[in-house]
LUMTOR-281549 format. One line per 2 residues: number of its first residue (from 1); their letters; for each residue x, y, z of C-alpha. Coordinates in steps of 0.25 Angstrom, whole numbers, always signed. Layout:
% LUMTOR-281549
NUM) A) X/Y/Z ~ ... .
This chain:
% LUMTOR-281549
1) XX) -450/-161/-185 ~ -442/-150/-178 .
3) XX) -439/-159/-167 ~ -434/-170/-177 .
5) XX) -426/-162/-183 ~ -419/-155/-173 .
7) XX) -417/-169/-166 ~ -410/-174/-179 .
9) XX) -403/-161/-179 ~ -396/-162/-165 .
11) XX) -395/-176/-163 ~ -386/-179/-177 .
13) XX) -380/-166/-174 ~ -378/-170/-161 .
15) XX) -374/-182/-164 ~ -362/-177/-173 .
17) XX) -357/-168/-164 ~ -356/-179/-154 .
19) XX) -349/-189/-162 ~ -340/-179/-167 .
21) XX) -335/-174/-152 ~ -334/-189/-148 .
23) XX) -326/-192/-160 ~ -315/-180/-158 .
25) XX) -314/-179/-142 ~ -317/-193/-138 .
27) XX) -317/-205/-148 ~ -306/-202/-156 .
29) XX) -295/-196/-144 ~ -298/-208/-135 .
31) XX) -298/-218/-147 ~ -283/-212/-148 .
33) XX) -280/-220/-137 ~ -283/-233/-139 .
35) XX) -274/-236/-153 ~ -259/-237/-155 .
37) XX) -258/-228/-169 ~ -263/-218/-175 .
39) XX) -269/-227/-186 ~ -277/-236/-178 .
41) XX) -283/-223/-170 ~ -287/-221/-186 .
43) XX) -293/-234/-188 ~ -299/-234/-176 .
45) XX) -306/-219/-181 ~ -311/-224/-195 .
47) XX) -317/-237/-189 ~ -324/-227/-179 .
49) XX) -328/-218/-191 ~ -332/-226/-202 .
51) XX) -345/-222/-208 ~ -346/-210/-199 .
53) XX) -344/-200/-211 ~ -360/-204/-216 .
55) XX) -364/-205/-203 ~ -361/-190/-199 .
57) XX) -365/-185/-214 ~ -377/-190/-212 .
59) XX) -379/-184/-198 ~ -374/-172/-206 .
61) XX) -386/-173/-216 ~ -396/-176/-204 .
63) XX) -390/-161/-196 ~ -391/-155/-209 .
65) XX) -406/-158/-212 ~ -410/-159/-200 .
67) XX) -406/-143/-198 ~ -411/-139/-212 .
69) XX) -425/-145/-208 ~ -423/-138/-194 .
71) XX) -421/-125/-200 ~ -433/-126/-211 .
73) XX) -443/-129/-199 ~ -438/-120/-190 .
75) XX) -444/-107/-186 ~ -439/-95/-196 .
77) XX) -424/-91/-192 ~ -421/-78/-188 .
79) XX) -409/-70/-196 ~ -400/-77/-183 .
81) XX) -404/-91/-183 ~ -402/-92/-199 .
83) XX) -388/-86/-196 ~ -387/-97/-186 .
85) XX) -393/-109/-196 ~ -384/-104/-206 .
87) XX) -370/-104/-199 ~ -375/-120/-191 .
89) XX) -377/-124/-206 ~ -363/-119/-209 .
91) XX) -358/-124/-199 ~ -365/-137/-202 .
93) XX) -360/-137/-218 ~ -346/-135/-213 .
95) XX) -347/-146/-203 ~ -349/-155/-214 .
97) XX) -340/-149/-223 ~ -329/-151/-211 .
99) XX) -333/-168/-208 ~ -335/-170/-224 .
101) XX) -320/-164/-227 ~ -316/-173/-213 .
103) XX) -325/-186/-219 ~ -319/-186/-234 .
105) XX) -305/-179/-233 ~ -299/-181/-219 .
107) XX) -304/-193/-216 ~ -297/-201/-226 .
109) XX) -285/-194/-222 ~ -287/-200/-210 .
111) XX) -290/-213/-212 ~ -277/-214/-223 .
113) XX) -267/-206/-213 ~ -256/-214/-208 .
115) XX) -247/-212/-197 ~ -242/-196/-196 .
117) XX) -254/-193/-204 ~ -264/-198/-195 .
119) XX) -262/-189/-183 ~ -264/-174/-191 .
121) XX) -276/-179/-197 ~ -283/-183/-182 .
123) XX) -281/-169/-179 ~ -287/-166/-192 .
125) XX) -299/-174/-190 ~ -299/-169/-175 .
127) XX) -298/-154/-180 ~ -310/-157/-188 .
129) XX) -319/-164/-178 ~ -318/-153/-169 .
131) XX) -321/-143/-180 ~ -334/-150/-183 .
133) XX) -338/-152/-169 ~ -336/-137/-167 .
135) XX) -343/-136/-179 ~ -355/-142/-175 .
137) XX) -354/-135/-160 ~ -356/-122/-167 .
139) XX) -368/-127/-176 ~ -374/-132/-164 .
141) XX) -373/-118/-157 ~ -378/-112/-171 .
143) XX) -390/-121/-170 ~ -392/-118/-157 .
145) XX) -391/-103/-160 ~ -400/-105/-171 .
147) XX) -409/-112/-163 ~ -412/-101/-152 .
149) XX) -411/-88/-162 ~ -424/-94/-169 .
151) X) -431/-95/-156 .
């Protein structure tokens, strides 16, 4: 059941982390390339992220449960590695905070900017891609932490 878990854990964390960075540092710079405007790079970015939003939330779900079920079979924690659980699952609550504010607000500013409104809110968007990816780097760390301090 461990190794289940953990595997859930990694892989859908994994997978997030992964989307994210090849959204901010390659799809969306490169794809910049390739259209005239600023509008049809836009349409170009909501075709490529329709649906997404569910798709990561339930990833989201899959992390948190995953974790929570890691933590109740795991081996008692020391003083340290609760310390460790508990900032990774701040972290973790703050990374969702962070993509639900990016899903429901900035998003549908995004997708109704025109013109001189479009390029502030890329950088907005960019701004908050990196935070979450640096989010989940330190959540990774604290896991990993965690990890080794119950050993």
């Amino acid at each position: 059941m461990r190794l289940i878990l953990l595997a859930l854990h990694l892989l859908c964390a994994g997978g997030w982390f992964g989307a994210m960075c090849y959204s901010l540092f390659f799809l969306q710079p490169r794809a910049s390339r390739y259209f005239k405007t600023p509008e049809e790079l836009e349409e170009f970015s909501a075709t490529v992220s329709r649906g997404a939003r569910w798709k990561v939330l339930a990833a989201l779900a899959v992390i948190a449960v995953s974790g929570a079920g890691l933590v109740l079979i795991s081996a008692p924690l020391s003083k340290a590695g609760w310390s460790l659980i508990c900032a990774k699952s701040a972290l973790f609550l703050l990374a969702v905070g962070v993509f639900c504010y990016a899903s429901w607000r900035l998003w549908p500013r995004r997708i109704f900017a025109i013109g001189q409104e479009i390029p502030p809110i890329r950088r907005q968007f960019w701004f908050v891609g990196a935070s979450l990816i640096t989010i989940a780097a330190a959540s990774f760390i604290l896991g990993a932490a965690a990890h080794l301090v119950t050993r």
